[in-house]
N, C-alpha and C positions, 0 to 999 in steps of 0.2 A: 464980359464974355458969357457968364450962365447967365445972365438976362435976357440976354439975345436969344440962347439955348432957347429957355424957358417958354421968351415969346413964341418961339416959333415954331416950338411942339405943341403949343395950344392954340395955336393957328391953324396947323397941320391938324389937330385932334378937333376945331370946329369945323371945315371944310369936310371930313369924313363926315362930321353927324350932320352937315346939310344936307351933303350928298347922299347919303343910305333915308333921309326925309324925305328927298327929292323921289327918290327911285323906290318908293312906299315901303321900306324896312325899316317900320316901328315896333316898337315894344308893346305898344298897345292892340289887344284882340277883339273881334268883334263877338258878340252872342249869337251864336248861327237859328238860324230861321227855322221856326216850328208850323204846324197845323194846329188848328185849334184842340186837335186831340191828343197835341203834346208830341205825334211824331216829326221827325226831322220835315222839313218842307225841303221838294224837290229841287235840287241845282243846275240854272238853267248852263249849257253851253257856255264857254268863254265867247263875248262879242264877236264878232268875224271882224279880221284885221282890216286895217287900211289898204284901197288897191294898191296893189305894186308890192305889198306886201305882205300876201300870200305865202302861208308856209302849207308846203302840202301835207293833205291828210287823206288816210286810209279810204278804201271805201265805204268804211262801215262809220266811220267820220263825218263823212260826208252826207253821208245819208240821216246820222240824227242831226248833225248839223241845217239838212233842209227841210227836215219835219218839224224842227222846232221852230226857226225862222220861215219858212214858208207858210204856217199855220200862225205867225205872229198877228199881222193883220185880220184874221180874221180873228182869232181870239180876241182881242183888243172891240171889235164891231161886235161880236157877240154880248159883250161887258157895256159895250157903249148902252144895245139896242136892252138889256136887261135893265139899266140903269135908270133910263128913259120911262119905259114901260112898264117897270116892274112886274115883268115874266118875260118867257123866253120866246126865242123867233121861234114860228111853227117849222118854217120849211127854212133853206136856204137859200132861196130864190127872194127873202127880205132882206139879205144881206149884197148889197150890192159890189158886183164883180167878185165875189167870192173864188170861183176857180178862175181867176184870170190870171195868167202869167207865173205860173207855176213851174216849179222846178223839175227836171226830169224824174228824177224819184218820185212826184206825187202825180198819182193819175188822177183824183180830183179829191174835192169836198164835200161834208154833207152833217146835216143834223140829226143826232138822235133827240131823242128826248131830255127833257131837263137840261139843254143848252151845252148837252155835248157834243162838242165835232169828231166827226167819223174821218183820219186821214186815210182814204185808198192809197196806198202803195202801188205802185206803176212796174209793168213788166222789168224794167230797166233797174229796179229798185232792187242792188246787189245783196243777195240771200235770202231776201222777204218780198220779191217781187209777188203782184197780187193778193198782199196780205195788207193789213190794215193797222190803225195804232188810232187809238181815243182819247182826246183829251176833255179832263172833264171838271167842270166848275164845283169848287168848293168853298161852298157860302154857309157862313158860319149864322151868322143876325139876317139872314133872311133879303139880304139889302145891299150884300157888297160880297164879290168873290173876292176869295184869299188869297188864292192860288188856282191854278190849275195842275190836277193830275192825269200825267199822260201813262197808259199802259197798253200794250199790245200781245190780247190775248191768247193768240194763236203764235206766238213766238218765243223761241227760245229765249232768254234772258241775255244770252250772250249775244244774240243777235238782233236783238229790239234798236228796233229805231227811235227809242225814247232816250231824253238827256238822263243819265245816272242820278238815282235817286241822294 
């Protein structure tokens, strides 16, 4: 009878640590992500869920939500065309389909200098409509971005359509 017991609380006590393994509640912690000058590196949005299952989010959700992903593609061709060429596109008219199929928040695209994207904010664009947010390559060796840092100078902090630092 305790053997039975025994077995079957360490049954019951492996099936718990599969399942909390399963469902990523480990003990083990990651070392969170730096800049090369040692500050924290910016954290991008959680993924956008699976269709169908949409949980809704705020307006203001939404909106860094489509600045970050809507300016993915082109962040990504910016890196590509840098990578290639070893400097940065002049205009955005090298970057092919750039403002296409954009999210209502963003009224379009555009490059500043040194291979940062200019996001216009769209009238529609809740609290910061007609305002702007940049994100901007940070290349350590000359040779490879790190990261991108998004900031949006003419807005309140509570109201930035950038993902939380």
């Amino acid at each position: 009878m305790h053997v039975g017991l025994r077995v079957s609380l360490c049954l019951v006590a492996m099936v718990v640590g599969v399942s909390a393994v399963a469902a990523g509640k480990s003990s083990t912690s990651q070392k969170p992500a730096t800049l090369p000058d040692g500050s924290p590196a910016p954290t991008p949005p959680p993924e956008p869920p699976k269709p169908g299952h949409m949980p809704k989010m705020s307006p203001h959700e939404q909106l860094v939500h489509d600045v970050f992903y809507g300016s993915d593609k082109l962040r990504d061709a910016v890196e590509g065309y840098f990578t290639e060429h070893h400097a940065w596109p002049k205009s955005i008219d090298e970057i092919p389909d750039a403002n296409k199929d954009l999210p209502a928040s963003i009224q379009s695209f555009s490059l500043d200098p040194n291979g940062v994207i200019r996001v216009q904010l769209s009238a529609k664009a809740p609290g910061v409509g007609g305002k702007f947010a940049l994100f901007a390559p940070q290349v350590s060796d000359g040779k490879t971005i790190d990261v991108w840092k998004c900031t949006a100078p003419d807005v309140a902090e509570a109201d930035s359509p950038c993902p939380p630092h």
